[in-house]
Every structure is written in C-alpha cells, then in structure tokens.
PDB file with one MODEL, atoms N, CA, C and O in Angstrom:
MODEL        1
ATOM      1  N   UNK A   1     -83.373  89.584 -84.955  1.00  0.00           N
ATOM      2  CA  UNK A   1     -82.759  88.432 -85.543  1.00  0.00           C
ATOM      3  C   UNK A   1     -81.275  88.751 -85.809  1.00  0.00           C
ATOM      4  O   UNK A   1     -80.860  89.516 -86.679  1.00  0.00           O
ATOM      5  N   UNK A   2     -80.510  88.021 -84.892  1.00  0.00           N
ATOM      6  CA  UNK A   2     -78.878  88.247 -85.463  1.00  0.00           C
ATOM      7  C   UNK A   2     -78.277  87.841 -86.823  1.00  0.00           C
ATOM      8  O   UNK A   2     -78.534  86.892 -87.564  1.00  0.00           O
ATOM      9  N   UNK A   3     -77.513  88.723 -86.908  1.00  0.00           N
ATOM     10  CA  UNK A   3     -76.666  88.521 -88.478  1.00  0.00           C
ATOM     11  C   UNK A   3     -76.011  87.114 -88.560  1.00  0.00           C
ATOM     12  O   UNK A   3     -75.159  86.929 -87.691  1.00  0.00           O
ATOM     13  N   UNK A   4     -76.248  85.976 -89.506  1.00  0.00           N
ATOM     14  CA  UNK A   4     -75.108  84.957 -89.359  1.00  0.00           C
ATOM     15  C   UNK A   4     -74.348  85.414 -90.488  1.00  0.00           C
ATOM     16  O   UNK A   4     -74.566  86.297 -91.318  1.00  0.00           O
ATOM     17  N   UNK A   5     -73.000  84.257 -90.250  1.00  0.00           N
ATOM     18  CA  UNK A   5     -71.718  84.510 -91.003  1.00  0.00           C
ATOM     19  C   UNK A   5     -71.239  86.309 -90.774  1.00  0.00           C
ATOM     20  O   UNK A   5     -71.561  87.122 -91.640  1.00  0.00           O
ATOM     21  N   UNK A   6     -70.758  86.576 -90.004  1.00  0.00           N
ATOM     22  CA  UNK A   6     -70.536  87.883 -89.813  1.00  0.00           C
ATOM     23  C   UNK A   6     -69.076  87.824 -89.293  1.00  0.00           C
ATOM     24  O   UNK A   6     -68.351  88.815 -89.387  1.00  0.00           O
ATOM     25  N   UNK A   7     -68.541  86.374 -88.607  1.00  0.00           N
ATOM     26  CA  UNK A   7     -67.741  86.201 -87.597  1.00  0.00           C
ATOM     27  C   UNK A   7     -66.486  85.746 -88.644  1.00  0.00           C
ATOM     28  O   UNK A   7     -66.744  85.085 -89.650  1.00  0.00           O
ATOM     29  N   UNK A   8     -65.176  86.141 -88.330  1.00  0.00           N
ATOM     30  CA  UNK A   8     -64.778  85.673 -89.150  1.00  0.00           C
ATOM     31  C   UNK A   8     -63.808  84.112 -88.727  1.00  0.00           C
ATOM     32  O   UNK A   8     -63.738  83.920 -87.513  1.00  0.00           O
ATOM     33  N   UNK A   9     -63.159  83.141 -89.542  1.00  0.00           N
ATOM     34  CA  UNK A   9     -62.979  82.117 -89.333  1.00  0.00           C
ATOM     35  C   UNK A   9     -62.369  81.978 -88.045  1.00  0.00           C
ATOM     36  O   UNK A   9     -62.163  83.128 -87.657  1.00  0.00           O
ATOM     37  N   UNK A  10     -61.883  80.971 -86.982  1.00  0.00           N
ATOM     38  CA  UNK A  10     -61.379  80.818 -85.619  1.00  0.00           C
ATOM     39  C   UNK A  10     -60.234  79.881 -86.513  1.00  0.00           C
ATOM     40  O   UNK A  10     -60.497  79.578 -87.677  1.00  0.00           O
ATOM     41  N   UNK A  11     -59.178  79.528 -85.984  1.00  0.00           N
ATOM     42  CA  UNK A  11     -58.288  78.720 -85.854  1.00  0.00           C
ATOM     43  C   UNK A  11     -57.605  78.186 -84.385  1.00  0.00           C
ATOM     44  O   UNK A  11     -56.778  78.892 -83.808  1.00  0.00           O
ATOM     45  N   UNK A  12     -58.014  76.938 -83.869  1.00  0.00           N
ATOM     46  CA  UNK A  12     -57.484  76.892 -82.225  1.00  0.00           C
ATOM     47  C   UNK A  12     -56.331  77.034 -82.140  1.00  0.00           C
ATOM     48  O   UNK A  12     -55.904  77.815 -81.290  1.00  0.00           O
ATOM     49  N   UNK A  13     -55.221  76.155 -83.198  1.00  0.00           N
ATOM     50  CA  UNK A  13     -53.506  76.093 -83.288  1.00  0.00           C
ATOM     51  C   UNK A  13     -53.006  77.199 -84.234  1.00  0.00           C
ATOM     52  O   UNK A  13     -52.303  76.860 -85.187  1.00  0.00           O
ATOM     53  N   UNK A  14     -53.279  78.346 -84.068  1.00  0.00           N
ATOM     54  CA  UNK A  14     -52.287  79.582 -85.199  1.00  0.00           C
ATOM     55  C   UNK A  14     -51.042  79.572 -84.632  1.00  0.00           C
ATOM     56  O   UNK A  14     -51.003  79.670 -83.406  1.00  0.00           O
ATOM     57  N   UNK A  15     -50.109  79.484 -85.184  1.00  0.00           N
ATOM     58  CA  UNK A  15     -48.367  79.322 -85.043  1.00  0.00           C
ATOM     59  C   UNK A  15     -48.167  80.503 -85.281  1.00  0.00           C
ATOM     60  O   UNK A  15     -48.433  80.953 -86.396  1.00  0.00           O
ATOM     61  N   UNK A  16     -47.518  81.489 -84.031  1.00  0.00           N
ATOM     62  CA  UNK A  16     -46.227  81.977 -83.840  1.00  0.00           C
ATOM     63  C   UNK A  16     -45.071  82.226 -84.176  1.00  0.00           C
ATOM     64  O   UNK A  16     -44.153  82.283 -83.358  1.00  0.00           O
ATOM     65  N   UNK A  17     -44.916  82.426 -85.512  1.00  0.00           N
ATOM     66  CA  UNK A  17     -43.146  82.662 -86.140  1.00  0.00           C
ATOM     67  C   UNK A  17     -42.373  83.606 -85.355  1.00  0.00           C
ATOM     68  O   UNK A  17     -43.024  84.278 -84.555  1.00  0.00           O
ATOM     69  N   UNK A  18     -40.970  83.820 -85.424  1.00  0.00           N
ATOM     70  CA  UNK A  18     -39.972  84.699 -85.362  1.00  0.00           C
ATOM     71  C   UNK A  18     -38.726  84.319 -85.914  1.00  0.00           C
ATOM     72  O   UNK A  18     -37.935  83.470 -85.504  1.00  0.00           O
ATOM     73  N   UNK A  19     -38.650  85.181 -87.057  1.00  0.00           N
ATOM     74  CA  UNK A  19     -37.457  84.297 -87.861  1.00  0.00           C
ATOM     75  C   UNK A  19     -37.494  83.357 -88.218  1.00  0.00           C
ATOM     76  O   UNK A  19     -36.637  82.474 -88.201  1.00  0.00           O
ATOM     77  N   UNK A  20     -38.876  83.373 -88.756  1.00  0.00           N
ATOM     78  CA  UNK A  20     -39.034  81.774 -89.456  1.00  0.00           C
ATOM     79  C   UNK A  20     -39.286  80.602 -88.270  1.00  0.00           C
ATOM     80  O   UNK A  20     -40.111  79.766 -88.640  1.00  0.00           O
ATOM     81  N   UNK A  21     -38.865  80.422 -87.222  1.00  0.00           N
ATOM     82  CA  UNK A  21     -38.413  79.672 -86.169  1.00  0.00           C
ATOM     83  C   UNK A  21     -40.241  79.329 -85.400  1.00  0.00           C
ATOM     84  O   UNK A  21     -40.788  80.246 -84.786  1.00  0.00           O
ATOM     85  N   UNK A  22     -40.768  78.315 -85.522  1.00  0.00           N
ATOM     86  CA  UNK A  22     -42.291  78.263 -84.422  1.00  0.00           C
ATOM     87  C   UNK A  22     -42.305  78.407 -82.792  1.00  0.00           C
ATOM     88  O   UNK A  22     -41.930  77.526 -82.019  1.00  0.00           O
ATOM     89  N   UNK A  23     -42.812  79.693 -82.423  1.00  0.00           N
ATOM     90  CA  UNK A  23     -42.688  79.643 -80.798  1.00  0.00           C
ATOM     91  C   UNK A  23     -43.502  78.717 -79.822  1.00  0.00           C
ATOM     92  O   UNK A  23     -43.232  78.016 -78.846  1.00  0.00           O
ATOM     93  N   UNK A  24     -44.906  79.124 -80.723  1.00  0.00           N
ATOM     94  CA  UNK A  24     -45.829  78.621 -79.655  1.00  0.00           C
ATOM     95  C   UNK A  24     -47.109  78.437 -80.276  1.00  0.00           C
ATOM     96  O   UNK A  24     -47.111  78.575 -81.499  1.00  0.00           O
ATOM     97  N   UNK A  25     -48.439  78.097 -79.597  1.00  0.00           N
ATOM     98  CA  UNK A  25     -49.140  77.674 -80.650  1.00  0.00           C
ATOM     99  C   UNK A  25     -50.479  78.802 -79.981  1.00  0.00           C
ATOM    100  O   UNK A  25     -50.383  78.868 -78.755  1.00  0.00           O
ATOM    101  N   UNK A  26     -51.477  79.532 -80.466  1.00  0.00           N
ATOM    102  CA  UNK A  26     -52.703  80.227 -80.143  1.00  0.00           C
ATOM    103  C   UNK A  26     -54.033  80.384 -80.577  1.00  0.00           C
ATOM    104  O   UNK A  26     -54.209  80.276 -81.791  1.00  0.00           O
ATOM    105  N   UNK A  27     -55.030  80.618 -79.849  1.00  0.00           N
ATOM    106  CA  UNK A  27     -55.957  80.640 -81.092  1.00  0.00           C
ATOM    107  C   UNK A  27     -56.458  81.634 -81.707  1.00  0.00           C
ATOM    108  O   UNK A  27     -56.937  82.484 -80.957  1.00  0.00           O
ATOM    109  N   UNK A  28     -56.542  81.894 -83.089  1.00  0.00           N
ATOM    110  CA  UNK A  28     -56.533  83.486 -83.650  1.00  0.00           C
ATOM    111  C   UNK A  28     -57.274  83.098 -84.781  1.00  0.00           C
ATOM    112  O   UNK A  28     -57.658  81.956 -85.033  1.00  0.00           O
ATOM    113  N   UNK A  29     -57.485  84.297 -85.565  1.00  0.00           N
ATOM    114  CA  UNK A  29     -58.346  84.217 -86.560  1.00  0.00           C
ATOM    115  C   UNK A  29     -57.637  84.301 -87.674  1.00  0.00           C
ATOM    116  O   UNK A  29     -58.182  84.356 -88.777  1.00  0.00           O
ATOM    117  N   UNK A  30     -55.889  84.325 -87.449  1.00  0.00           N
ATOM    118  CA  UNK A  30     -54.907  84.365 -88.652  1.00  0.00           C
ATOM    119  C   UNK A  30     -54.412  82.935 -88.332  1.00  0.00           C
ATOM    120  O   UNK A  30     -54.707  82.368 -87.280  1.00  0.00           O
ATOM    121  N   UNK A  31     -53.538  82.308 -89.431  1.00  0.00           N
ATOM    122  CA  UNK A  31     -53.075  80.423 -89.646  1.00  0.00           C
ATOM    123  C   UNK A  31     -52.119  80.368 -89.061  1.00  0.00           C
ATOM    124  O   UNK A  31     -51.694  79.470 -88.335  1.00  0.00           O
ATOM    125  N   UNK A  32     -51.330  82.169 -89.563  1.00  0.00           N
ATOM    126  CA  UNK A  32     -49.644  82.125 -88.997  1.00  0.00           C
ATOM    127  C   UNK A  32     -49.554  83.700 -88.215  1.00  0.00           C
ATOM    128  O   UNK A  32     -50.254  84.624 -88.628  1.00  0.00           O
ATOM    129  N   UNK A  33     -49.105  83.781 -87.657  1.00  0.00           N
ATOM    130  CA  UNK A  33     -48.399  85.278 -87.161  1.00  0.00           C
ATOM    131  C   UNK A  33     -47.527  85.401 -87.230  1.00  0.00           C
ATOM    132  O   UNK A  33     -46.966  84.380 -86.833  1.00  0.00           O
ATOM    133  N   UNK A  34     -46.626  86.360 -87.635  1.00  0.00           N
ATOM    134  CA  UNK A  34     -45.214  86.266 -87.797  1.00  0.00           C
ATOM    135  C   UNK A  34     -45.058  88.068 -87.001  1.00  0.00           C
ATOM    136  O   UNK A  34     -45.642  89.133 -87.205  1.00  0.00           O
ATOM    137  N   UNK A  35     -43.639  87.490 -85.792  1.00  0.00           N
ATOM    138  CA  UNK A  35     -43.420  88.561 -85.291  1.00  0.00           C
ATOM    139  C   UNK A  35     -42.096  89.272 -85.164  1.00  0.00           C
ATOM    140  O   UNK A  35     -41.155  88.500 -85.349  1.00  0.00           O
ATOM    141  N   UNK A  36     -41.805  90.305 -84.948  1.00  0.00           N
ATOM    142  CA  UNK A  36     -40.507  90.733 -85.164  1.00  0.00           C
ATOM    143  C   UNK A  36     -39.796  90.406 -84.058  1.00  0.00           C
ATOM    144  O   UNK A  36     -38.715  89.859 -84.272  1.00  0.00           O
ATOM    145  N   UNK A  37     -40.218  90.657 -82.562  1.00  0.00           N
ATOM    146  CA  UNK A  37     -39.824  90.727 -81.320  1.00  0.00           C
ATOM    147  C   UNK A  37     -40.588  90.384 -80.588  1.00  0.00           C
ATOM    148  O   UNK A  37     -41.737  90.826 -80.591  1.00  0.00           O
ATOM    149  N   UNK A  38     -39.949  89.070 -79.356  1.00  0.00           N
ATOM    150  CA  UNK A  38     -40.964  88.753 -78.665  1.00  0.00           C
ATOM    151  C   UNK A  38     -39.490  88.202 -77.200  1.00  0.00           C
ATOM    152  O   UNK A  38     -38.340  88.124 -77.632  1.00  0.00           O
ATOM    153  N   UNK A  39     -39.670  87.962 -76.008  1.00  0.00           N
ATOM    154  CA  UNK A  39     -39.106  88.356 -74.663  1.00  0.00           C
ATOM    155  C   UNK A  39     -37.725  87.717 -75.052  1.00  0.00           C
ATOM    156  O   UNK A  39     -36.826  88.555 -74.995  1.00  0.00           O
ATOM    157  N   UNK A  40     -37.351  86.601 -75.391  1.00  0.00           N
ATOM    158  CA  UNK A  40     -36.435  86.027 -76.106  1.00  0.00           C
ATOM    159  C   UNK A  40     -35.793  86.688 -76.369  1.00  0.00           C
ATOM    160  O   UNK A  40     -34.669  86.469 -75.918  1.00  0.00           O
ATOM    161  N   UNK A  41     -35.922  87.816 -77.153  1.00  0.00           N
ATOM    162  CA  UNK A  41     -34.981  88.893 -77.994  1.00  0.00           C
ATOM    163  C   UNK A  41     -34.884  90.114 -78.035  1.00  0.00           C
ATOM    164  O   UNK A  41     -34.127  90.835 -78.685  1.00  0.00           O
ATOM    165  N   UNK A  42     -36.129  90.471 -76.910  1.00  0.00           N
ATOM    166  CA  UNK A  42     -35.743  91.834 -76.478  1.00  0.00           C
ATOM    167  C   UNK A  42     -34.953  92.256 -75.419  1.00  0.00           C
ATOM    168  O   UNK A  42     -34.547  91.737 -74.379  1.00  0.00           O
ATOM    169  N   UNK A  43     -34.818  93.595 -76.089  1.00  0.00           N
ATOM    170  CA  UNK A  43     -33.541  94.196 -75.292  1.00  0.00           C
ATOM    171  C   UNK A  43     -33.676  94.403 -74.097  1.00  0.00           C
ATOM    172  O   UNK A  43     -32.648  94.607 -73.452  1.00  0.00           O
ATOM    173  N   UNK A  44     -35.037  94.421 -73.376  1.00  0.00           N
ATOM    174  CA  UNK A  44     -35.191  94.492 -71.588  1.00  0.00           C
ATOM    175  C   UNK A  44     -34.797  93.488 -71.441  1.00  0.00           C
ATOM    176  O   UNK A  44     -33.786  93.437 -70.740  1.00  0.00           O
ATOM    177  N   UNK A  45     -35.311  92.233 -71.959  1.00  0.00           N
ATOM    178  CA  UNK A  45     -35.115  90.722 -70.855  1.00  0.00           C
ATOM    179  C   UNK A  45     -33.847  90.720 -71.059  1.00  0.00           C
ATOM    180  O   UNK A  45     -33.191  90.588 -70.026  1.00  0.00           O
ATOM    181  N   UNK A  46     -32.915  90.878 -72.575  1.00  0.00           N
ATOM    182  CA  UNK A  46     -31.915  90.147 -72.396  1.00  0.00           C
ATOM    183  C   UNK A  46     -30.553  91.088 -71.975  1.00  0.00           C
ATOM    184  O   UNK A  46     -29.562  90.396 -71.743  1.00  0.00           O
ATOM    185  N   UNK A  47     -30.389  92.310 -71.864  1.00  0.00           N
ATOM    186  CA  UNK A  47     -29.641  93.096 -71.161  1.00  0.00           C
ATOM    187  C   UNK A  47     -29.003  93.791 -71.722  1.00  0.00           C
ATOM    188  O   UNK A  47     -28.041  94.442 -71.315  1.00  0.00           O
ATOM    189  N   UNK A  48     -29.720  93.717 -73.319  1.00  0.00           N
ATOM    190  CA  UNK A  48     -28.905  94.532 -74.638  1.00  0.00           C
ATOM    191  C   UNK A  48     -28.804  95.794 -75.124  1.00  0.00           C
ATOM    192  O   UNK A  48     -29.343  96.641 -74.412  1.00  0.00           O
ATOM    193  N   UNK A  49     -28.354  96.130 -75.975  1.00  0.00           N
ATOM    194  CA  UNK A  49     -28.267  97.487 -76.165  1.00  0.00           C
ATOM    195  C   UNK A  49     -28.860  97.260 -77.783  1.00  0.00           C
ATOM    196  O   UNK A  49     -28.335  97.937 -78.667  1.00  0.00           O
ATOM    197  N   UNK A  50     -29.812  96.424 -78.092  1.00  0.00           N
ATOM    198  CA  UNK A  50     -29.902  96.171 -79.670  1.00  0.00           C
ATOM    199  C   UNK A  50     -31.227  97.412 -80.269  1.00  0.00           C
ATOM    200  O   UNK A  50     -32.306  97.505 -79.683  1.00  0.00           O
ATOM    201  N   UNK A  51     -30.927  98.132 -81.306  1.00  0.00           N
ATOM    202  CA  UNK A  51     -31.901  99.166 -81.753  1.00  0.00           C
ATOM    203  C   UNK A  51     -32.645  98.490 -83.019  1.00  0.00           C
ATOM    204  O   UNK A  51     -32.070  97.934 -83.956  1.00  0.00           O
ATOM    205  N   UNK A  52     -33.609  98.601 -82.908  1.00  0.00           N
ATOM    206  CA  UNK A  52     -34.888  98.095 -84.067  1.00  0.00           C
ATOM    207  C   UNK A  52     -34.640  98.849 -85.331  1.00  0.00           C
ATOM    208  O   UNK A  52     -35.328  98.439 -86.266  1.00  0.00           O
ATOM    209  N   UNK A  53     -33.933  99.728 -85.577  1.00  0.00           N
ATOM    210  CA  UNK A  53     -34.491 100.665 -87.128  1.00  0.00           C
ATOM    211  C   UNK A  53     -34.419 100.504 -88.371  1.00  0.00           C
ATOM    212  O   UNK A  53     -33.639 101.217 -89.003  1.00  0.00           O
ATOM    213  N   UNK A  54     -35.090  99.675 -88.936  1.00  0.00           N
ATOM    214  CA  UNK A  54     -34.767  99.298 -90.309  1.00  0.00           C
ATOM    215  C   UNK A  54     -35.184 100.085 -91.201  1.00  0.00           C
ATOM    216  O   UNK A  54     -35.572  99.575 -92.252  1.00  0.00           O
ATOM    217  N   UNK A  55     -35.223 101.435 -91.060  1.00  0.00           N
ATOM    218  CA  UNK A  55     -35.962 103.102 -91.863  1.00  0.00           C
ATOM    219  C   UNK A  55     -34.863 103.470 -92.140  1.00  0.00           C
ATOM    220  O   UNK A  55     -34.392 103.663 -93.261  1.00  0.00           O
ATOM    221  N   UNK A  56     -34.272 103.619 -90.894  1.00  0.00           N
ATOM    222  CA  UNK A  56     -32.952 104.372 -90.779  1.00  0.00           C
ATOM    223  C   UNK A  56     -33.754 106.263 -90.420  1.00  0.00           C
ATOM    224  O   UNK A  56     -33.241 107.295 -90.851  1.00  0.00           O
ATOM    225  N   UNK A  57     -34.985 106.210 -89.604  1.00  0.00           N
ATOM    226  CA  UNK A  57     -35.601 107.518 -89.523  1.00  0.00           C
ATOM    227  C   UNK A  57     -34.651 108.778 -89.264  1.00  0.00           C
ATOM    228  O   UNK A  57     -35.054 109.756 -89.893  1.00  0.00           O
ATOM    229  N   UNK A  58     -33.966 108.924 -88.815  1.00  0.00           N
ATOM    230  CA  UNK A  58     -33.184 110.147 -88.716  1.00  0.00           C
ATOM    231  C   UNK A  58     -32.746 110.497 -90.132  1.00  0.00           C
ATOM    232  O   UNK A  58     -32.815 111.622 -90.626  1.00  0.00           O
ATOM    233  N   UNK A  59     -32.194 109.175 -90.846  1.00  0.00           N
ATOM    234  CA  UNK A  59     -31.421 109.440 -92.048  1.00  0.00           C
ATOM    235  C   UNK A  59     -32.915 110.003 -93.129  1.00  0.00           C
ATOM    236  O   UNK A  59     -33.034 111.034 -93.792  1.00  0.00           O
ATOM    237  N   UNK A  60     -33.913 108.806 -92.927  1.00  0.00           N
ATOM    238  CA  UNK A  60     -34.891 109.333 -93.529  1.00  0.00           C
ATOM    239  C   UNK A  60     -35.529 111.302 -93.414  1.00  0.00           C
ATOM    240  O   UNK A  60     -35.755 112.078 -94.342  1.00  0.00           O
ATOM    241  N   UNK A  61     -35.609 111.464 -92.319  1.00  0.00           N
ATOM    242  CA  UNK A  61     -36.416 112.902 -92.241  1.00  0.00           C
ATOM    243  C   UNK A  61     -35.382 113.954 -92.543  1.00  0.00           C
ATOM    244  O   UNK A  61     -35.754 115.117 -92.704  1.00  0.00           O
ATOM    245  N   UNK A  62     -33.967 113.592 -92.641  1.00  0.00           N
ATOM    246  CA  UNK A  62     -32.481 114.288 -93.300  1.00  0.00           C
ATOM    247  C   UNK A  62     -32.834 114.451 -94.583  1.00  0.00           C
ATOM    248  O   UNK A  62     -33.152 115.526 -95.093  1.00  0.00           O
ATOM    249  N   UNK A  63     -32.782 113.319 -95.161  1.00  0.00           N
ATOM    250  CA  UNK A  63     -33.032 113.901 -96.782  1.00  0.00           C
ATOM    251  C   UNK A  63     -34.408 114.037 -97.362  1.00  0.00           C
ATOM    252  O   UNK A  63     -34.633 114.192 -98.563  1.00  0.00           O
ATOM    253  N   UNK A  64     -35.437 113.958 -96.280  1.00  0.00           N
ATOM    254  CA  UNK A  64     -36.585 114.660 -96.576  1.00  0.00           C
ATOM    255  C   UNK A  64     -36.625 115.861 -96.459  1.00  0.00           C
ATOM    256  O   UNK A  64     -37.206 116.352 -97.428  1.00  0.00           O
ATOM    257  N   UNK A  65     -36.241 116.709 -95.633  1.00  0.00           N
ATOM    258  CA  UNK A  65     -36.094 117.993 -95.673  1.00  0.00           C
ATOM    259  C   UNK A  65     -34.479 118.622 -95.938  1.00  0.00           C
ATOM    260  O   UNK A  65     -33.976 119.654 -95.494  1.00  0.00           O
ATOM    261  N   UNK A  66     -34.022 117.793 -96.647  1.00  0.00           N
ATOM    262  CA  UNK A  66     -32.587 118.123 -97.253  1.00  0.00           C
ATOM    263  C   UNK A  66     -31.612 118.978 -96.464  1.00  0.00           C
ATOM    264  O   UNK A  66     -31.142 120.083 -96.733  1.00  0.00           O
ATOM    265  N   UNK A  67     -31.425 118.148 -95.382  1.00  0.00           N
ATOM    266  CA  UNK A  67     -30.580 118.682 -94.216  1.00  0.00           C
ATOM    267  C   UNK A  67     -29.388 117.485 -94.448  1.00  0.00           C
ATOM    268  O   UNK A  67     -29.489 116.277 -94.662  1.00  0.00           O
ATOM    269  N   UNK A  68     -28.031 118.528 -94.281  1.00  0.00           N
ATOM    270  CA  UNK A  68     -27.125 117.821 -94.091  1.00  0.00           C
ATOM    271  C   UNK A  68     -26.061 117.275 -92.859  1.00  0.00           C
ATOM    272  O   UNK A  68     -25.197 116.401 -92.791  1.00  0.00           O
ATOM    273  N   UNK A  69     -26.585 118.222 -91.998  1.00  0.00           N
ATOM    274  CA  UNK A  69     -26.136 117.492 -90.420  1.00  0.00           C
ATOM    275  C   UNK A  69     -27.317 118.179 -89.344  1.00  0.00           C
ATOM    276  O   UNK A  69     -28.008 119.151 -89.647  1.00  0.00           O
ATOM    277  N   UNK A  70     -27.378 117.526 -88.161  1.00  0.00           N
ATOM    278  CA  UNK A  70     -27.826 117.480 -86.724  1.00  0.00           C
ATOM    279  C   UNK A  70     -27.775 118.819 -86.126  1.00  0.00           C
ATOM    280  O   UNK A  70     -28.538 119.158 -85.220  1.00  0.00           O
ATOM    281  N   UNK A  71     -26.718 119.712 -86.722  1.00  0.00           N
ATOM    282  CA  UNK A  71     -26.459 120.955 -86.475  1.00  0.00           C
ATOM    283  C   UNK A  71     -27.092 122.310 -86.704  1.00  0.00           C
ATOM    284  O   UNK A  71     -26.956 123.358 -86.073  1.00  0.00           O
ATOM    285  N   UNK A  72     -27.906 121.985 -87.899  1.00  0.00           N
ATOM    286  CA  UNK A  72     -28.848 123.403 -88.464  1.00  0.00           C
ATOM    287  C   UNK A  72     -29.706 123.371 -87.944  1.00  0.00           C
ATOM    288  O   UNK A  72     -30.568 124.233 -88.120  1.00  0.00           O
TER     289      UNK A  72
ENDMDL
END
C-alpha cells in the first residue's frame, strides 16, 4: 500500500525572478525562484569580463589565516 501525502505541493506557473525582474514562467514545487544568473547576464553569452564574488574569497582566506600579501 503506497504512502499518500508524501509528495510535496506542484505549482504549474512558478515565476522566475532576476533582480526582481519576471523571466519566465515553470512548473516547480517552489511559488517563486529567484536567481542570480541566467544567459542574459552571463559572462559567456554576453562577451564580458564580469566576476561573481560577493565574499570577496581571497580577501576572506587572507584574514583567516592572517596573511598579509600573495607573497608568503
């Protein structure tokens, strides 16, 4: 005997954000998706040189191990 209610909710129209902005419409089991990057704005399609890092990881693992330049 299969388990009911196990599945979780469907939505046919879940909206697509980027920047707030609606791309497109899908069907998912979330209302909204919100994405950072999608062909529009990446740097292959559009011929850019744009870098993602909002960590700042280099700077981060610097003053995690309390290094002060690239050099030691």
């Amino acid at each position: 005997m299969p388990k009911s209610d196990i599945h979780p909710q469907w939505f046919e129209d879940s909206q697509i954000l980027c920047d707030g902005k609606p791309l497109c419409l899908i069907g998912s089991t979330k209302r909204e998706l919100q994405i950072d990057i999608w062909l529009a704005n990446h740097s292959f399609y559009t011929n850019s040189q744009i870098l993602v890092d909002s960590e700042g990881r280099v700077d981060k693992f610097m003053k995690k191990y309390r290094l002060n330049s690239i050099d030691q």
